[in-house]
N, C-alpha and C positions, 0 to 999 in steps of 0.2 A: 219141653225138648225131648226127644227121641231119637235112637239109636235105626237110620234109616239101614234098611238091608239092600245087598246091591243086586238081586234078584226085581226090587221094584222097577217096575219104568215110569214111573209119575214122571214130569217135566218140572222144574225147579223153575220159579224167576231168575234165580239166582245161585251161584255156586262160588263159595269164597274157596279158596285154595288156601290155606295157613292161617290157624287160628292166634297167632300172637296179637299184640294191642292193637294193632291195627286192624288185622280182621275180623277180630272180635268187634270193635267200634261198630266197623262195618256191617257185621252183620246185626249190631244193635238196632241201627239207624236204619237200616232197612225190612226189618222186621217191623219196627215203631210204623212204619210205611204202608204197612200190610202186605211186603212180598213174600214169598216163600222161599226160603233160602237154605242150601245146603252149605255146611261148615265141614271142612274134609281138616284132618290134622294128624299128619304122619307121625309125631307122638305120642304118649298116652296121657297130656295133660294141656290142658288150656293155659292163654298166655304168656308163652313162649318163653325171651326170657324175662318176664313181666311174673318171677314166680317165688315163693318163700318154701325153708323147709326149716321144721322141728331140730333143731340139736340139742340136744341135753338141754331141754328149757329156754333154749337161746331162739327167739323168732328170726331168722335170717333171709334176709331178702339177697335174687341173685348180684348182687353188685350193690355199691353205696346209691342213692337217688335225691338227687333236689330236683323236684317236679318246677318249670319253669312257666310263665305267663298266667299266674293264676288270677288275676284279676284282668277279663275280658278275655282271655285266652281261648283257644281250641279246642284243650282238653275239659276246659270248663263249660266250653259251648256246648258240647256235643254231651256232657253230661248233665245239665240243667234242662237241656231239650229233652233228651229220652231217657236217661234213668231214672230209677223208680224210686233212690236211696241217695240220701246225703250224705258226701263223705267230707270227712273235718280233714282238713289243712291246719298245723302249724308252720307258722312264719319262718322259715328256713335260717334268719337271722344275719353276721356276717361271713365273707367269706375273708379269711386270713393267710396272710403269708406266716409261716412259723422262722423266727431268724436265730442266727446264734450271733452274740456277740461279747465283749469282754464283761457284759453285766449280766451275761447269763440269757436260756432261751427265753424269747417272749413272741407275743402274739404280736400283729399288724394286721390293718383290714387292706383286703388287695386292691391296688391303685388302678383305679378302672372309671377316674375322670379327673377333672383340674385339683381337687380341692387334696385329695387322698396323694397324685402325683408330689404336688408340694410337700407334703409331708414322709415322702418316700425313702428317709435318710440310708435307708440299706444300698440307693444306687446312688453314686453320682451328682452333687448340682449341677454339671455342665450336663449330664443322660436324662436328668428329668427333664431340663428348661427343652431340647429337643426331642423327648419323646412327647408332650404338649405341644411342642409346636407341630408335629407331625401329624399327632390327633389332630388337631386341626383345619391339618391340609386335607387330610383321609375324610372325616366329614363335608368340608368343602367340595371336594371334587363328586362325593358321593351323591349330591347334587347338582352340581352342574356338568360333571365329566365323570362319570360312573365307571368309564372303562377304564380310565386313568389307575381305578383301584384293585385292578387286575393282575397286577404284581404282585411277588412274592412278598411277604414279610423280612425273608431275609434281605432284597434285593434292596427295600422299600432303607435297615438298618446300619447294610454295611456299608454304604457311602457315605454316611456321615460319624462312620469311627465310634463306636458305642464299646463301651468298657466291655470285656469279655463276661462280667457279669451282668450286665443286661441286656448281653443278647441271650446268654442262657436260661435268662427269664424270659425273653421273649418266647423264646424257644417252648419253652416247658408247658406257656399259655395257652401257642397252639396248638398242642399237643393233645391238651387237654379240648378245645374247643372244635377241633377239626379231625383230632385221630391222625394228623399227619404233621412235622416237622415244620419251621418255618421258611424251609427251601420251600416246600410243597403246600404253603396255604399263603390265599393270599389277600389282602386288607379287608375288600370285601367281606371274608370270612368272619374277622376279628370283628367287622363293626355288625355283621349279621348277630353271631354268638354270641357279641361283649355289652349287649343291652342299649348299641348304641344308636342303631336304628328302631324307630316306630314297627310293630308287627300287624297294624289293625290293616284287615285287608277293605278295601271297595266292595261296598256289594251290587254285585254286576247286571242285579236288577234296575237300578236307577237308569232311568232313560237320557239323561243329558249327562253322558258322561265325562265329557270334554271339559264341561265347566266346573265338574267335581273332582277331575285331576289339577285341574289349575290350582282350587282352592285349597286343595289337600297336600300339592306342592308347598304352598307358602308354609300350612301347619306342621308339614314333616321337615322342613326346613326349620323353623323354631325348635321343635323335641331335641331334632338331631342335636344342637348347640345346646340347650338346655341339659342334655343327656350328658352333655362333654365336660359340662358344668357339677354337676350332681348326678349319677348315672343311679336311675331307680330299678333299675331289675330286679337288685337283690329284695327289693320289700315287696316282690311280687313273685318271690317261690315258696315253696313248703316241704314237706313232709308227713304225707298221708297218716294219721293214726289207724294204728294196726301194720304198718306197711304195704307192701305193691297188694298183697292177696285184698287187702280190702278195697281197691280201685279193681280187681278182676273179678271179684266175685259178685262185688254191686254191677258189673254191667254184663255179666253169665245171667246173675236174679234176674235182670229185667227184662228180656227178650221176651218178644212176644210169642208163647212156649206153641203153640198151635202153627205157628209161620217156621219154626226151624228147626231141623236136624240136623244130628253131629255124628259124624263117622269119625273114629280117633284109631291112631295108630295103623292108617292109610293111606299110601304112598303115591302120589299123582303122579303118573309116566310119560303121557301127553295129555295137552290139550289139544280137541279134536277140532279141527278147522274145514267146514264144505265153503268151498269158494273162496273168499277170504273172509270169512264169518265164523269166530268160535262160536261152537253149538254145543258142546261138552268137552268133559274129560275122562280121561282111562283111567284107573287105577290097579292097585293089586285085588281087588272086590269086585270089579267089574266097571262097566261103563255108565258113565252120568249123563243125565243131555238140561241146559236152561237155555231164557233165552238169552244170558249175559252170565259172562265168567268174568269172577273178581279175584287178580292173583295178589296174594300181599308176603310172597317168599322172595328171596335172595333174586335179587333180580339180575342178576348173572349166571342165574341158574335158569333164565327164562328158556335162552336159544337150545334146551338139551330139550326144553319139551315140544320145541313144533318143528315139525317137518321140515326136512330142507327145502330151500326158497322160498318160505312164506316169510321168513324177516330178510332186509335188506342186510348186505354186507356192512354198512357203514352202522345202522343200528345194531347190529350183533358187534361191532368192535367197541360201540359205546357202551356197550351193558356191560360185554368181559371186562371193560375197564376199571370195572368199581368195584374198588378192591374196602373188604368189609377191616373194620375196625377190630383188632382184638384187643383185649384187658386180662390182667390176672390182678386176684381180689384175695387179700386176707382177712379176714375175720376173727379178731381176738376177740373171746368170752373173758372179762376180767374183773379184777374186783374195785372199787372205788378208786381210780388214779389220779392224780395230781395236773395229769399233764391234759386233761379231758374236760377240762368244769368248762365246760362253754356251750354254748348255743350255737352251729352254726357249722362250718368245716375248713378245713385249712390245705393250704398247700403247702408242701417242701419242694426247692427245685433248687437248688445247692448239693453240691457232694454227688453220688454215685446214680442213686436211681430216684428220679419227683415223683413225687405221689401226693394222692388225694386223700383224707382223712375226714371222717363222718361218725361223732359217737350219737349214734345213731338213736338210742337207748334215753339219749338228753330231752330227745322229742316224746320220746313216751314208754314209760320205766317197763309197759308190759313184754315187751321184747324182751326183755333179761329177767334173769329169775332176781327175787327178792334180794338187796344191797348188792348187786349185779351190775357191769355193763356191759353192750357191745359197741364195739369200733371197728369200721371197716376201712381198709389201705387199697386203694384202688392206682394200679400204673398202667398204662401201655404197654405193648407188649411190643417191641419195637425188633428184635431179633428172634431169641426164643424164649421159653418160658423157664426151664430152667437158671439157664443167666439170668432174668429178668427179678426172679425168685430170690437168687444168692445175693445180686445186687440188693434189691429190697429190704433183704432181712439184712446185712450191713449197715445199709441207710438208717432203718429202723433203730441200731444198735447206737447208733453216733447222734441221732437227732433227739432218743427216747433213755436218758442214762439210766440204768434199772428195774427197765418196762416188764423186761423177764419175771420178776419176783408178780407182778398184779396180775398176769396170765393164768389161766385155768381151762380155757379153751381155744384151740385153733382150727382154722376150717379156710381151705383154699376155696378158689372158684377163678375155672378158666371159660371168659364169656367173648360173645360178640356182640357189644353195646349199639355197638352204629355198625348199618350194613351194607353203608361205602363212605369209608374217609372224606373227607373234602375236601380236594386238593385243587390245585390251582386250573390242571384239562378236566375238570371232572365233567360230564356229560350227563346229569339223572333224566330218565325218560319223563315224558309226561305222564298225567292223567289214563288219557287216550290212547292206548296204543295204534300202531298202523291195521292193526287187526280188528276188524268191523266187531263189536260187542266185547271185546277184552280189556277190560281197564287192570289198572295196578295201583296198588297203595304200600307204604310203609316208606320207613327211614332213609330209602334209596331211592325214592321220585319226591324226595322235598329236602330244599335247603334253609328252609329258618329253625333256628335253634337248636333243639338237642333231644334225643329220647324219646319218652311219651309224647311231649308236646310235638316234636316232631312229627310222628305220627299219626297223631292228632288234627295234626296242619290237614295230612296226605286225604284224611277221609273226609273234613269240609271242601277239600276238592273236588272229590270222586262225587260227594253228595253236589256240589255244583254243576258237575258236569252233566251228572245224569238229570237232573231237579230241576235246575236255573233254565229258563227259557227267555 
């Protein structure tokens, strides 16, 4: 790899705009390809927010992570095909609701099919017996009437009178799974995120494809009920040993070093468009030219970089629409606590502010320094961050009795995990944009699952689009 200067005028194949996981992927996969590819990155670091730093000993990644589909998945696709280095995965384990009751806090694994529903004692018999039946219908329909599941969550719960305590669970889940409220998400969402749907995509080489959707009908038709039965997502996440750096640095190593340059801490202005053909872009360095430009930044920041009237009105109002996800993340450095001996992460969603909980340190002791742990509190950022903060640390105080004394370390982080919510109008562009050679990748042109894998998803697209004949 090399630091290209913007005095060159070589022609690129290729020109990524944004090196986070997704352009990075991308420009793995296309390097492995043999094109020549320019990696522009208006920061000073690769990986976006795919990144860790050093604190007093403490290996901190930016936000907590359970890497999803790793058995057959995207992210695992695209890294068995072209990286050069194996990375270990441990088993994510369960995910838990943390409750309080007059026996004192305990763990629960969250109910996320029939069998765990039943055993739901914190809601209601009459809330379980019809949140099952509802799953149900939501699978059901998700088959034969798909649109039907287009409704809100909450729409989907307040007509049949659910305790104010499980609609605030409902609430909390989407929150976590879509980035938005369960006004604003809807079934679809849940059965996308909550492991309920099949993710294996067609491959759109097969020539008789008609008779591979029928067949594949019937099989996605079994999972889905299978899934509703025993839902297996969770034995198909993990947590990378080393953390995120070691999933960015295994696919920075691999590139094929002769095929790509990287310009960092420079700022693309426009992409430059003759006809309706992107041919390059501007920067603060100077001007680029490929025969394809690959953008994988905020994709509501598209319409500031091309000219006016080269995107239509109605696409410019879908893009502004997508509005990104924010989070704030605390990070305690502590010493051996009581309330952490588990494998796996939990939610709270009772009391003031829900949060996500990840002793991170469980999965691999070198993150923390010697009889050390870390745990990271991951919320929504739903107003501002301040409230969000005082709320938190409240919660924290009522759910965690004496957390304070095992504390040694604290370390904020205000991120943007997902870089458009999922709400119920949400519009993500394609692949393809209407711009002859302009593709786009990342978290905001795909909707199955979450994060990495999400954008994981976006780049076996982009390699479809461009590859697949």
């Amino acid at each position: 790899m090399s630091e290209e200067r913007a005095d060159n005028p070589k022609k690129y194949d290729y020109i990524i705009i944004g090196a986070g996981v997704s352009g990075l992927l991308t420009t793995l996969m296309l390097s492995k390809k043999g094109k020549k590819c320019l990696l522009i990155e208006k920061s000073n670091h690769l990986g976006g927010v795919c990144k860790a730093e050093d604190v007093k000993g403490y290996c901190i990644d930016n936000g907590p992570h359970a890497i999803t589909e790793l058995s057959g998945g995207p992210l695992v696709n695209l890294l068995e095909r072209y990286c050069n280095y194996n990375i270990k995965f441990i088993p994510h384990g369960n995910y838990y609701m943390r409750l309080k009751s007059k026996f004192g806090p305990h763990l629960m694994p969250v109910p996320n099919n029939l069998t765990r529903f039943a055993r739901a004692n914190f809601l209601g018999k009459k809330d379980r017996l019809l949140m099952v039946k509802l799953m149900g219908e939501a699978l059901t329909n998700n088959i034969v009437s798909p649109e039907k599941n287009n409704m809100s969550v909450y729409d989907a719960l307040v007509k049949n009178k659910l305790s104010n305590k499980t609609m605030i669970f409902a609430d909390t889940i989407c929150y976590f799974l879509s980035g938005a409220s369960m006004k604003e998400t809807s079934i679809n969402r849940v059965i996308e995120g909550g492991g309920f749907a099949p993710s294996k995509k067609i491959n759109k080489k097969h020539s008789d494809k008609n008779k591979i959707m029928e067949k594949m009908s019937s099989i996605t038709s079994l999972k889905n009920f299978q899934n509703l039965i025993v839902n297996p997502s969770e034995a198909r996440q993990g947590y990378p040993v080393g953390g995120l750096k070691t999933i960015i640095n295994a696919i920075c190593c691999s590139f094929v070093m002769n095929n790509v340059d990287i310009i960092k801490q420079t700022e693309v202005d426009k992409i430059i468009v003759d006809g309706n053909s992107a041919v390059g872009v501007s920067t603060n360095k100077g001007d680029f030219f490929a025969d394809k430009i690959i953008y994988s930044g905020f994709m509501n920041k598209l319409p500031e970089m091309m000219e006016d009237g080269i995107l239509e009105r109605d696409y410019i109002e879908n893009l502004l629409g997508l509005i990104p996800c924010k989070s704030y993340t605390l990070w305690l450095g502590m010493k051996p606590c009581k309330y952490f001996n588990y494998t796996g992460s939990e939610i709270w969603f009772e009391g003031e502010e829900p949060f996500w909980a990840m002793p991170v340190s469980n999965y691999d002791n070198t993150l923390a320094p010697k009889n050390k742990m870390l745990v990271g509190f991951t919320t929504v950022v739903k107003d501002n961050v301040d409230d969000t903060k005082k709320r938190l640390a409240r919660t924290m105080e009522y759910v965690y009795p004496g957390i304070a004394e095992y504390v040694e370390l604290k370390y904020e982080q205000v991120e943007v995990p997902e870089k458009a919510a999922i709400r119920i109008n949400t519009v993500l562009p394609k692949t393809k944009s209407p711009v002859e050679n302009l593709y786009l990748v990342g978290t905001d042109t795909e909707r199955k699952s979450m994060g990495l894998t999400k954008a994981a998803y976006s780049v076996i697209n982009l390699e479809e689009e461009l590859f697949d004949e």
